[in-house]
C-alpha positions in Angstrom: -11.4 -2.4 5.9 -9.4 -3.8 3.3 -6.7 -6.5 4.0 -4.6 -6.8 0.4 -1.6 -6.3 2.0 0.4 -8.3 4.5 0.7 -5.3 7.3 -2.8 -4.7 7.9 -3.6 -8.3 7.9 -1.5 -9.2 10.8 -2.2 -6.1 12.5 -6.2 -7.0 12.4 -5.1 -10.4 13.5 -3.2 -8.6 16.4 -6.6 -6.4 17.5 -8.1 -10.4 17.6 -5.8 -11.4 19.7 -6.4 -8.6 21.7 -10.1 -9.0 21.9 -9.6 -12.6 22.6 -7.8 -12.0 25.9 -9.7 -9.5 27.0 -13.0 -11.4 26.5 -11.5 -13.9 28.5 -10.2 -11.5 31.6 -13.9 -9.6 31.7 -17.3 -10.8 32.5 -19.2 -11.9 30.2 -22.0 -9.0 29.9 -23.0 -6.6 27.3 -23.8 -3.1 28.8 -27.0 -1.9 27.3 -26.2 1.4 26.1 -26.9 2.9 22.3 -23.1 2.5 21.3 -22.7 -1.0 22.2 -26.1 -2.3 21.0 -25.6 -0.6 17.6 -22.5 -2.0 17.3 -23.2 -5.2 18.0 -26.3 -5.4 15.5 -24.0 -4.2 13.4 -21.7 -7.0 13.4 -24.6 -9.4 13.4 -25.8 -8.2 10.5 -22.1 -8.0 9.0 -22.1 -11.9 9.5 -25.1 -12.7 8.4 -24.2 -10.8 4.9 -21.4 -12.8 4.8 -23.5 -16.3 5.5 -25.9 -14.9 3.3 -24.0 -14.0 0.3 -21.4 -17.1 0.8 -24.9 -20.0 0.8 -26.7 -17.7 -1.7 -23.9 -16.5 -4.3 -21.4 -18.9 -3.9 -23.6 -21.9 -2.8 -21.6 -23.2 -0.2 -18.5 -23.0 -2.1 -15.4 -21.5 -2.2 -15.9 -18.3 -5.1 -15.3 -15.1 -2.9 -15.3 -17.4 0.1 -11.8 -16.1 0.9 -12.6 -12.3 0.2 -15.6 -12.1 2.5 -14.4 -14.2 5.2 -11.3 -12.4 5.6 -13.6 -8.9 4.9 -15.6 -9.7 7.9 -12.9 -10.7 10.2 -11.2 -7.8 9.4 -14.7 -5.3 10.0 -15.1 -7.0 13.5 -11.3 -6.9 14.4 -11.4 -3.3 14.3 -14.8 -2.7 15.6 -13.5 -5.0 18.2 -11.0 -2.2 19.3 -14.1 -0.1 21.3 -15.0 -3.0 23.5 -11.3 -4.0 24.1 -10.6 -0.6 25.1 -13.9 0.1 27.4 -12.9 -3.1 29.3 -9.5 -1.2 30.5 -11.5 0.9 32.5 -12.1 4.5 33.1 -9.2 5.7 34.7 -7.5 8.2 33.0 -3.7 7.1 32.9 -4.3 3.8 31.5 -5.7 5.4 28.3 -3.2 8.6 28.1 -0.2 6.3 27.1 -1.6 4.7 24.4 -3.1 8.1 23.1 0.3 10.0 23.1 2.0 6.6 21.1 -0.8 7.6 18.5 0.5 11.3 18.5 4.4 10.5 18.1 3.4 7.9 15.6 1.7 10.1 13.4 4.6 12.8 14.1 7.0 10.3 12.5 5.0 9.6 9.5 4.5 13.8 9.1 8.7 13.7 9.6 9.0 11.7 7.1 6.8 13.6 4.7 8.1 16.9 5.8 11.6 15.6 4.6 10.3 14.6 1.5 8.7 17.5 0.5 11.2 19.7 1.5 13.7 17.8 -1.3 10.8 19.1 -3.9 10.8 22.5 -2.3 15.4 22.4 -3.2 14.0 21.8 -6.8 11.2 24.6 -6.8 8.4 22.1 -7.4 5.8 23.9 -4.7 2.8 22.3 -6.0 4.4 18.9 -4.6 1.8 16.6 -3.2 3.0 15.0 -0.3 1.9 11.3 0.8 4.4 10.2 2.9 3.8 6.7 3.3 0.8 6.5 2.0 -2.0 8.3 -0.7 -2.3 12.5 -0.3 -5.4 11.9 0.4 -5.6 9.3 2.7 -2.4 10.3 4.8 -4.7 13.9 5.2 -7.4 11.9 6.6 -5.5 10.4 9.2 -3.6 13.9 10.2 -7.3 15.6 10.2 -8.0 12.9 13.2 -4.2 12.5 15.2 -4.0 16.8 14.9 -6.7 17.9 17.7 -5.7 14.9 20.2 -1.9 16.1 19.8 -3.0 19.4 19.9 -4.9 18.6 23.4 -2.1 16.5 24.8 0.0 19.5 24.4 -1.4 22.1 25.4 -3.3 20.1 28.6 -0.7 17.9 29.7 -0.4 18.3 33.6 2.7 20.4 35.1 3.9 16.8 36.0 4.5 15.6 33.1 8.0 14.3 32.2 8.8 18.0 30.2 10.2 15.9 27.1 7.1 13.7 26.5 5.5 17.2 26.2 8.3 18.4 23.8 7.6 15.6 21.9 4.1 16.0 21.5 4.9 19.4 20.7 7.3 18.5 18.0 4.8 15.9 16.5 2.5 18.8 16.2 4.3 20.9 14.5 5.5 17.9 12.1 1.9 17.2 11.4 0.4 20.9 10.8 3.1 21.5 8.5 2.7 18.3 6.2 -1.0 18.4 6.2 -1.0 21.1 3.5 1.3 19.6 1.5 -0.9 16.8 0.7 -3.3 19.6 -1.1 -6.1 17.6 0.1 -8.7 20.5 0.0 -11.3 18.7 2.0 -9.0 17.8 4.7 -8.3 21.8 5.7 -12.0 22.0 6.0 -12.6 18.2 7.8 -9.5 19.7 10.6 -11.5 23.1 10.7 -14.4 21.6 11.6 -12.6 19.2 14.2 -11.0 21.4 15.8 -14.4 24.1 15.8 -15.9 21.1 17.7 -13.0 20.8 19.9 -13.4 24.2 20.7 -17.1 24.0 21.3 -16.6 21.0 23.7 -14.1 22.7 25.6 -16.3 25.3 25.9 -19.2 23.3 27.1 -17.0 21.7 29.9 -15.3 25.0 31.0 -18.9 26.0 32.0 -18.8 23.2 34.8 -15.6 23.2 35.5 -12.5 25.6 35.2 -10.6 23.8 32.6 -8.8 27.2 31.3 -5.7 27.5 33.3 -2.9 29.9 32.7 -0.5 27.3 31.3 -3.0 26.0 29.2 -3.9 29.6 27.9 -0.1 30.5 27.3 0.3 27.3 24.9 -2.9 28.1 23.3 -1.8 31.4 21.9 1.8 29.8 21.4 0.2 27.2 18.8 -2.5 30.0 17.6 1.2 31.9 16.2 3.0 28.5 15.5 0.1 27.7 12.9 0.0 31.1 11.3 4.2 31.1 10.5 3.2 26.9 9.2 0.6 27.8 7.1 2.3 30.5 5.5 5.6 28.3 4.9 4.2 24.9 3.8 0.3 26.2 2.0 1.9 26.0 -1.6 0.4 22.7 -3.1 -3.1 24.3 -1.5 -2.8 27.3 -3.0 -2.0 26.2 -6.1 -4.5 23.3 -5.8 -7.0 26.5 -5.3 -5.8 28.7 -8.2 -8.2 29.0 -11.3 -6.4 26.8 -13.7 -5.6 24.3 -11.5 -9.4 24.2 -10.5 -10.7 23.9 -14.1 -7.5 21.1 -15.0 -9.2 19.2 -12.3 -12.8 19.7 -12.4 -12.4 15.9 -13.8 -11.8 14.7 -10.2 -14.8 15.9 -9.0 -17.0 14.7 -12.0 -15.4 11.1 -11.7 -15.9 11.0 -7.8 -19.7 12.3 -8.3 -20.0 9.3 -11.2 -18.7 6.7 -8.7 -20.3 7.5 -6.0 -23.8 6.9 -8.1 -22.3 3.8 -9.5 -22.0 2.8 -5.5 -25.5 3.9 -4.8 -26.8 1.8 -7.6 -25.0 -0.8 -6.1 -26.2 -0.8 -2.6 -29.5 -0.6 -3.4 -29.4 -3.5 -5.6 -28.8 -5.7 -2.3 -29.6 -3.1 0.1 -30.7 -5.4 3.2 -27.3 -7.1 3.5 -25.4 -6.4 0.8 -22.8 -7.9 -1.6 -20.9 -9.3 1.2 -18.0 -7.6 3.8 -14.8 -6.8 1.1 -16.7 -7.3 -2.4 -17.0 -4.0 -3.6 -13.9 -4.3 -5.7 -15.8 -7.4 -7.1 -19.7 -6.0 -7.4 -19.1 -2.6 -8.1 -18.0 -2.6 -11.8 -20.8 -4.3 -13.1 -22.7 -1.3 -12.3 -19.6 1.3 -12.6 -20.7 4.3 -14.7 -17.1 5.3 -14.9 -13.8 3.5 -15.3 -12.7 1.5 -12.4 -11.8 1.9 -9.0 -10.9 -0.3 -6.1 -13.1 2.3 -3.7 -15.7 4.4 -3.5 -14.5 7.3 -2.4 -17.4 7.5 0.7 -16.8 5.1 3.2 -20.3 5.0 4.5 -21.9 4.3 0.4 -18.9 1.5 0.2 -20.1 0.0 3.4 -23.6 0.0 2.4 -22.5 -1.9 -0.8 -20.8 -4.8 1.8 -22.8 -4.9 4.5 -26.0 -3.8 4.2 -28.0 -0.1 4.3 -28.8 -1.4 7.7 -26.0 -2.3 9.4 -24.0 0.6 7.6 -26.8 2.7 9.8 -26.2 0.7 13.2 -22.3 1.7 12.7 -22.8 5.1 12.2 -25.4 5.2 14.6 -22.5 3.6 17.2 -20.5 6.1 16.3 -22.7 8.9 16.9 -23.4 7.5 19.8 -20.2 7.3 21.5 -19.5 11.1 20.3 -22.7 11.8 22.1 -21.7 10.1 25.6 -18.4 12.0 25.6 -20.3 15.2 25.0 -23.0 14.4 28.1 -19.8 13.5 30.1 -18.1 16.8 29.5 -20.7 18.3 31.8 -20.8 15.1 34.7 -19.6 15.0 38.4 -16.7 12.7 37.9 -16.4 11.0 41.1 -20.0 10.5 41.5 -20.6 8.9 38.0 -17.9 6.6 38.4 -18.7 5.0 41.4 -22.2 4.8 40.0 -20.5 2.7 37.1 -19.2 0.4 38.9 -20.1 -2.9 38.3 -21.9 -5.1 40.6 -21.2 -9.2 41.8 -24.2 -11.4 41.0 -26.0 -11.4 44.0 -25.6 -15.0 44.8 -21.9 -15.0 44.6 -19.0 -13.7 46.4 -17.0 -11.6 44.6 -14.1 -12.9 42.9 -10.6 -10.9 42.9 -11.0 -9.9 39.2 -14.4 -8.5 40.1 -12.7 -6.4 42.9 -10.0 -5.2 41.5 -12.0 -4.2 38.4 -14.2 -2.2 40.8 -11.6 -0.7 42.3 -10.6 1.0 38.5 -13.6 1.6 37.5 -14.1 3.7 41.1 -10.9 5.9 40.0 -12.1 9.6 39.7 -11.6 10.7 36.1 -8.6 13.1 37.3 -6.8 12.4 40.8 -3.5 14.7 41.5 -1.5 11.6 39.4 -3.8 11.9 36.3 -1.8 13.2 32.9 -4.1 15.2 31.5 -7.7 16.5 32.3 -10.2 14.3 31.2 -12.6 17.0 30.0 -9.5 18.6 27.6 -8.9 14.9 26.3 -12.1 14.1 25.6 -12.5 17.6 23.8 -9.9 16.6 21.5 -11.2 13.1 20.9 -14.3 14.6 20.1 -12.9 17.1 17.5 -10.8 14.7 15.8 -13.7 11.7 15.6 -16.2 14.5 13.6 -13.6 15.5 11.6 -12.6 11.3 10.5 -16.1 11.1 10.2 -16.5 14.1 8.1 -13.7 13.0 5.6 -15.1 9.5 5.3 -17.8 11.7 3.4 -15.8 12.0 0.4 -13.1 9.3 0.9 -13.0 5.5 1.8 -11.1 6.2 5.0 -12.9 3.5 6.8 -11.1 1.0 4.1 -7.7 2.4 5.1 -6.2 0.7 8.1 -4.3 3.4 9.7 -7.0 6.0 9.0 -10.0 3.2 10.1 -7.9 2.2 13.3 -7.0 6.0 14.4 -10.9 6.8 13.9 -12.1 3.9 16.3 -9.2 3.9 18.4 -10.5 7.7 19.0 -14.0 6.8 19.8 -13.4 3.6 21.8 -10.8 5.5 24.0 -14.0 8.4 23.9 -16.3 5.3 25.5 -14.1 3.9 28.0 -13.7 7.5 29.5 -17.0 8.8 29.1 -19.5 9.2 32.1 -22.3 6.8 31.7 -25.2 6.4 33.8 -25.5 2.7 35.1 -27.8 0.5 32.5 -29.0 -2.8 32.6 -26.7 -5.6 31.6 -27.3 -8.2 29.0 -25.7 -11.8 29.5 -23.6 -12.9 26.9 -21.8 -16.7 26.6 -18.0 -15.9 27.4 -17.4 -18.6 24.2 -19.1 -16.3 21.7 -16.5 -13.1 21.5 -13.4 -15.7 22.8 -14.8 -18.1 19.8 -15.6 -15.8 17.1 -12.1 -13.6 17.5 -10.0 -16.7 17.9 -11.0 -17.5 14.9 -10.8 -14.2 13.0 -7.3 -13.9 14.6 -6.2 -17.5 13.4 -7.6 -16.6 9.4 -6.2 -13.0 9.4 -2.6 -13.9 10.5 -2.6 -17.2 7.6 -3.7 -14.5 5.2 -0.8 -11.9 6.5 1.5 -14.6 6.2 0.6 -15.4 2.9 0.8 -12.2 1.4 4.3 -11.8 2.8 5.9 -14.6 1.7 4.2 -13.3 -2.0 6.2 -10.1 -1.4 9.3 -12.8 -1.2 7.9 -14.7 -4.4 7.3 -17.6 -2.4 3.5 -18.0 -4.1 3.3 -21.7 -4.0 3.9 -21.7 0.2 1.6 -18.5 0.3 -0.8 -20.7 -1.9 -0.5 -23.2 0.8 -0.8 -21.5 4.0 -3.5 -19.4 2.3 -5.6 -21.4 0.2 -8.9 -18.9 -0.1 -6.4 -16.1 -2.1 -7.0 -15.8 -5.4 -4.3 -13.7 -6.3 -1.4 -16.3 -5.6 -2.8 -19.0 -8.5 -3.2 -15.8 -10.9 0.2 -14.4 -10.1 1.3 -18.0 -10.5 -0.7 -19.0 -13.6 0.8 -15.3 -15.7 4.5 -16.2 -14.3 3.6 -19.9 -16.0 2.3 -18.2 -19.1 5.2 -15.6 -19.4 7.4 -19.0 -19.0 5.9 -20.7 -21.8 4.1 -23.5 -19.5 0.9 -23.2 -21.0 -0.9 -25.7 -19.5 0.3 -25.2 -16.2 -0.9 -21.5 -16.4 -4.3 -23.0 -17.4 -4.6 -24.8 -14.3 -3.5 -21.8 -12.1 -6.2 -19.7 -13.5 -8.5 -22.1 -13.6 -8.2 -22.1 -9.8 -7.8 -18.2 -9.5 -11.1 -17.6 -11.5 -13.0 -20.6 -8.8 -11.8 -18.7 -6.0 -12.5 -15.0 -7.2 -14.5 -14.8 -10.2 -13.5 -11.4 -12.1 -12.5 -10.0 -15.2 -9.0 -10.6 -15.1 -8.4 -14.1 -14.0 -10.9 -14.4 -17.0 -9.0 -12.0 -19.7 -5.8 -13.8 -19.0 -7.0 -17.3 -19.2 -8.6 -16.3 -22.6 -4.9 -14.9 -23.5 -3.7 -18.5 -22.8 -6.0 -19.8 -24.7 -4.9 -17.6 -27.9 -1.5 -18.8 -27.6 -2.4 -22.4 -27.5 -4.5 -21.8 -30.6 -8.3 -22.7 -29.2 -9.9 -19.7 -29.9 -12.8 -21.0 -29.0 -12.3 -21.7 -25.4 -10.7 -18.0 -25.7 -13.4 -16.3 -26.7 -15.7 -18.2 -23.9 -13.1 -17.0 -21.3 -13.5 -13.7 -22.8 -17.2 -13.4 -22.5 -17.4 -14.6 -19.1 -14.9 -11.7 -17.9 -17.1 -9.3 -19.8 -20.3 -10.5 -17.9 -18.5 -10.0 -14.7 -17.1 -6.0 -15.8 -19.2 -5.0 -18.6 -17.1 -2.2 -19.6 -13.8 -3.7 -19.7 -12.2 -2.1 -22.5 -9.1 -4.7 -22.6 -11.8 -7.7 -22.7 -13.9 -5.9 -25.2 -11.4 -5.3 -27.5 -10.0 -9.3 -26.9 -12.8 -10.1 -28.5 -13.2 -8.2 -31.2 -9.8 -8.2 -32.7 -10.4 -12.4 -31.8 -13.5 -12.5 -34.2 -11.3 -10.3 -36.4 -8.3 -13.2 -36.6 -10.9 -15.7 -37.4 -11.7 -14.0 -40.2 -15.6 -12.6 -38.5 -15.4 -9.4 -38.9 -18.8 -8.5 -38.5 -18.9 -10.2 -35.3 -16.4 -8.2 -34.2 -18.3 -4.8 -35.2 -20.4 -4.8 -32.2 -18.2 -5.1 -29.9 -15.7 -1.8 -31.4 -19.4 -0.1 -31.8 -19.4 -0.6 -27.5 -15.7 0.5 -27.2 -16.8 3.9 -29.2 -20.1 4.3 -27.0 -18.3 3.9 -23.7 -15.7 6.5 -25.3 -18.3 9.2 -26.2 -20.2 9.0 -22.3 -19.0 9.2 -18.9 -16.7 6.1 -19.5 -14.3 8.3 -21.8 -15.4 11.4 -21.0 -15.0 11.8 -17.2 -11.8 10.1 -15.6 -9.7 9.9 -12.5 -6.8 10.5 -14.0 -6.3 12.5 -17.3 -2.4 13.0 -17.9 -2.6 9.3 -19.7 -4.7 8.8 -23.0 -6.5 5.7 -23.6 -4.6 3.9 -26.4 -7.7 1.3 -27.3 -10.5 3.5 -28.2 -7.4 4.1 -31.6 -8.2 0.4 -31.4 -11.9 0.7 -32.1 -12.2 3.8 -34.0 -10.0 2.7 -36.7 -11.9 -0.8 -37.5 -15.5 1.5 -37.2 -13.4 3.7 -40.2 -12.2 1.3 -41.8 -16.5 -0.8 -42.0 -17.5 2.6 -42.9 -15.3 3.1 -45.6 -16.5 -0.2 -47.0 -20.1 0.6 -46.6 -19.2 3.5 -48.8 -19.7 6.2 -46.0 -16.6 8.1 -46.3 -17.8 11.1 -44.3 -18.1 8.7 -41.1 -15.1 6.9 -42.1 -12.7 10.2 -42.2 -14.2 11.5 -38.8 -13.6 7.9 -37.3 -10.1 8.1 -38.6 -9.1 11.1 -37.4 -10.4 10.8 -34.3 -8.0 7.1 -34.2 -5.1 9.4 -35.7 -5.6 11.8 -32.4 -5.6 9.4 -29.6 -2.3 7.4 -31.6 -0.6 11.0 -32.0 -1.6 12.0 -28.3 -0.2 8.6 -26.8 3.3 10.0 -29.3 3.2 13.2 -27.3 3.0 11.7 -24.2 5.8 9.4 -24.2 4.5 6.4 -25.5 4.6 3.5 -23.1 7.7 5.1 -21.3 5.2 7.8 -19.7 5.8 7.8 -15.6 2.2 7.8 -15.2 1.4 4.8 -17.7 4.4 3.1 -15.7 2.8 3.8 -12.4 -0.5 2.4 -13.4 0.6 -0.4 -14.9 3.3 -1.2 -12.2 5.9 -2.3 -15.1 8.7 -1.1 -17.3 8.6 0.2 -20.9 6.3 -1.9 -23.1 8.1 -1.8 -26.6 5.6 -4.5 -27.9 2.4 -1.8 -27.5 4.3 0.7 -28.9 5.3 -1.4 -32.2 1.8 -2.1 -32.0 0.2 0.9 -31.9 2.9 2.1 -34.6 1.5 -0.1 -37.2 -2.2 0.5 -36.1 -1.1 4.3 -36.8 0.4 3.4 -40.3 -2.7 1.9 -41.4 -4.9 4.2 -40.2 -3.2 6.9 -41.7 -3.5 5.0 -44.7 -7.3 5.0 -44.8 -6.7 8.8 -43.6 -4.7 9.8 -46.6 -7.2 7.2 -49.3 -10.6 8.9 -48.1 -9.0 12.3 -48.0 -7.7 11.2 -51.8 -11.3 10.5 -52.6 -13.0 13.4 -50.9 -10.2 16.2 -51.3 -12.0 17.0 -47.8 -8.1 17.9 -46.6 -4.8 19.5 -47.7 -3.0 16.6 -48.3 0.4 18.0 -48.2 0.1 19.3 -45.0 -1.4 16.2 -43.6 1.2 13.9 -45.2 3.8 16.5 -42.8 2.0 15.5 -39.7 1.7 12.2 -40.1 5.8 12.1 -41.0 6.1 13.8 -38.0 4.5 11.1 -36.2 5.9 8.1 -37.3 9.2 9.7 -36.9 8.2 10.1 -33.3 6.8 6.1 -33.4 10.3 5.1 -34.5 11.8 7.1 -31.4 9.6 5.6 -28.7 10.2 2.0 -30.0 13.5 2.3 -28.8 13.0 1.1 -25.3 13.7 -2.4 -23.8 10.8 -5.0 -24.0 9.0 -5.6 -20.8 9.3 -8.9 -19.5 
């Protein structure tokens, strides 16, 4: 799970402290069962990847220290939540709380993306894709998992029930089948299908054993069969139109560029595949084997595991959850009372028992449903069970375990499927009470300095984030750019010089060589340049650093090579297949040009015309677009109107069009009227865009 922002940190650091107090309140035994085993080895071998990479990569220093140390706190927090949760017990009521706060919670976040879509609906934009408070596609993968369970809770909540808890289930349930297909997340309506097919199924499994059916329940039932038909016909618009033809073939380039990066993954988790690159480094390993341009996941949680932790552990966790999925299925099918009271655990022999021991006995002998219980158990766990396959199923072609809502919903889902499971009794394994309380102390202690620290960032306080958080990178490079932008050269030196110890990557790299250029040592630049290239190989900005560096200092032959790269990562999968395709890439212009412009001095002017003309495209593309003003250049870039890059590219396009028109001249290849129109046209349209303010 990924902690980059300050919410998710403390949170994790919250599930700690949770795990913390309730090793100290239990006994200090492991029950051997498949679940708890596998999940256990797996966050063995999660810490050993962590030892591993940290004596092996960073040699007992403090490169990536920060990134995995928080990465594996972070992993075992949340796995953390199934054994916090088994240790409440099997009775019913203490779980059915917490499980409707998860259903009014995600009815909230649906209210709010309901509201927001509908403002898109006043303006007839149908094909709206609504993310609420997060991504379309990550806000569908957490509805896929909260929709059975609410669906369960409403339709199974007992007759004594406070009526307006169940009117508010109901409401979140109508909230959250409606939003759900305005994400257009196309996988998700078949991820929820399949949930709720394997809700159905489990239902029908229990039903078998025990009437489960009951007239109330059947009446609801039809009432939310009719509810979902008059939703889906009202809110299915971005879905259909994410399923008509043309939208299909405009975004067959999603597809391609998630199949690309989830081989670029592969090839990285088999390159370590024992323990992998370390818990959290995929945003830091994966582009030097990238096949496409980058990404910050992998779009398959289980393949971005693997590239963390290990092939094995990434097994052990799935294998947990499996495992849990498979208790609550055997349980659907148990004698209740009997099962429980063979659960209960035992005193040590030569002991009294103590009044914790009792009183935990005296839970754990709690039928799953006396006349007080909420909800039947066997209806719950159905709905657990539909909406942990169909998490699990998304994380098949999404990173959902790196999300912290989605990853926290999921194993809040299965712990809560654990703790109310029937499980025969199985032998016990002794565990050291100082191990869990030790290792989630600490893990609580780091995550909640790291939460702190990115918050006070959000408040640009980054020298007391620096302080309280001294293994973040991104404080000293935030710091060093705001010193650069300021003028204070060498201060900015010394902030990325500590930025690029701590993280390593191409951009604390890229930007110290940018410092370097303004204070005129070009070749302490170009050093800084390379080194950022060796960690992401296809970094078009670094690439084309140095080249148009060699090109200042008058080597432009040295430079050749690097344009030559630019162009072959623009002809293959690089430049071909990409996530998003609304923005052109501005800096292959860059590269074709100067291969035009050494062609047209090696007396090639075939090559030198095709190379121009293929520059004068991507410049006149980036004029239709909008220049830098473009929303979806903004978005990426997180800024305001660059006026500078659009000068820039101006004059790139004047001399390109130069050599255009002067080969043309030569050749007579071209009507030269008509191409001395277009290319008014277009600088017309350079002098229009230049207009903006310059970004700070």
């Amino acid at each position: 799970m990924v902690t980059d922002e300050y919410g998710p940190a403390i949170l994790s650091a919250i599930l700690a402290l949770a795990a913390v107090c309730s090793s100290v309140r239990s006994t200090s035994t492991l029950r051997r069962n498949p679940w708890s085993i596998s999940l256990a080895a797996a966050s063995l071998l999660a810490f050993l990847s962590f030892m591993w990479n940290w004596i092996y990569v960073s040699h007992c220093g403090v490169s990536y220290l920060g990134q995995m140390l928080f990465g594996v706190c972070a992993l075992t927090a949340t796995w953390s939540i199934v054994f916090t949760v088994k240790r409440l017990g099997p009775s019913l009521d203490l779980h059915v709380a917490p499980v409707i706060a998860l259903c009014v919670g995600a009815g909230v976040a649906s209210g709010v993306g309901v509201g927001d879509y509908a403002m898109h609906v006043a303006i007839h934009d149908f094909s709206w894709r609504e993310f609420a408070t997060s991504t379309p596609d990550y806000f569908a993968g957490f509805l896929v998992i909260t929709i059975p369970v609410t669906l369960v809770m409403f339709a199974a909540l007992s007759e004594e029930t406070n009526p307006g808890i169940r009117k508010l289930v109901g409401i979140s349930l109508v909230l959250q089948a409606a939003v759900l297909p305005t994400t257009g997340s196309r996988f998700a309506l078949i991820s929820l299908l399949i949930g709720l097919a394997a809700t159905a199924t489990a239902a029908f499994a229990a039903s078998k054993h025990e009437r489960i059916m009951t007239p109330p329940i059947q009446r609801r039932l039809m009432f939310l069969g009719i509810a979902a038909i008059v939703v889906a016909a009202l809110f299915m618009g971005p879905i259909l139109h994410r399923l008509s033809k043309s939208t299909m073939q405009d975004q067959a380039h999603s597809w391609q560029f998630r199949v690309y990066t989830w081989r670029g993954a592969a090839r990285s988790a088999f390159a370590a595949p024992i323990l992998g690159f370390g818990p959290g480094m995929f945003v830091y390993t994966y582009p030097r084997r990238a096949l496409v341009g980058f990404t910050r996941v992998a779009h398959e949680g289980y393949l971005q595991e693997a590239d963390d932790i290990g092939i094995p552990a990434t097994v052990f966790m799935v294998f947990a959850m499996v495992a849990l999925i498979g208790s609550g299925l055997r349980s659907l099918t148990g004698n209740p009372q009997n099962d429980y009271e063979s659960e209960a655990p035992e005193s040590a022999p030569d002991s009294p028992p103590s009044r914790k021991s009792r009183r935990r006995d005296a839970i754990a002998a709690v039928p799953a449903k006396t006349p007080t219980s909420s909800v039947n158990r066997q209806w719950l766990l159905s709905g657990l069970i539909g909406a942990c396959v169909a998490g699990m199923l998304q994380n098949t072609i999404d990173s959902d375990l790196f999300v912290f809502f989605d990853a926290i919903a999921l194993w809040y889902c299965l712990a809560v499927i654990g703790a109310i499971s029937i499980d025969k009794r199985q032998s016990e394994l002794a565990i050291p009470k100082f191990v869990p309380v030790t290792a989630m102390s600490v893990a609580a202690i780091l995550l909640l300095s790291h939460g702190l620290g990115l918050f006070l960032a959000t408040l640009d306080k980054l020298d007391i984030a620096s302080e309280i958080d001294p293994l973040t990178a991104k404080y000293p490079l935030n710091m060093g750019w705001e010193n650069y932008s300021q003028g204070d050269l060498e201060s900015a030196v010394d902030n990325l010089k500590r930025a690029s110890t701590l993280t390593p990557d191409s951009v604390s790299f890229h930007r110290m060589g940018m410092v370097y250029e303004s204070m005129n040592r070009s070749d302490m630049a170009l050093a800084a340049f390379q080194k950022g290239l060796s960690y992401e190989p296809t970094s078009l900005e670094l690439l084309l650093s140095i080249a148009q560096l060699y090109d200042e200092t008058g080597n432009h032959q040295m430079a050749v090579p690097y344009y030559a790269r630019m162009a072959s990562l623009q002809a293959g999968p690089y430049g071909t297949v990409l996530a998003i395709t609304e923005v052109v890439e501005y800096r292959y212009a860059y590269a074709d040009y100067a291969l035009a412009l050494d062609a047209y001095e090696k007396h090639d002017s075939a090559g030198a015309e095709r190379l121009a003309t293929k520059a004068q495209s991507i410049l006149e593309e980036y004029v239709d677009e909008g220049g830098s003003s473009n929303a979806m250049r903004i978005a990426q870039t997180g800024g305001r109107p660059d006026t500078q890059l659009d000068v820039n590219l101006s004059a790139l396009y004047d001399k390109d069009t130069d050599l255009l028109v002067t080969v043309d001249m030569e050749s007579k290849h071209v009507n030269l009227a008509q191409l001395e129109l277009t290319i008014t046209k277009y600088k017309s349209g350079f002098d229009s865009i230049t207009k903006h303010k310059p970004s700070s």
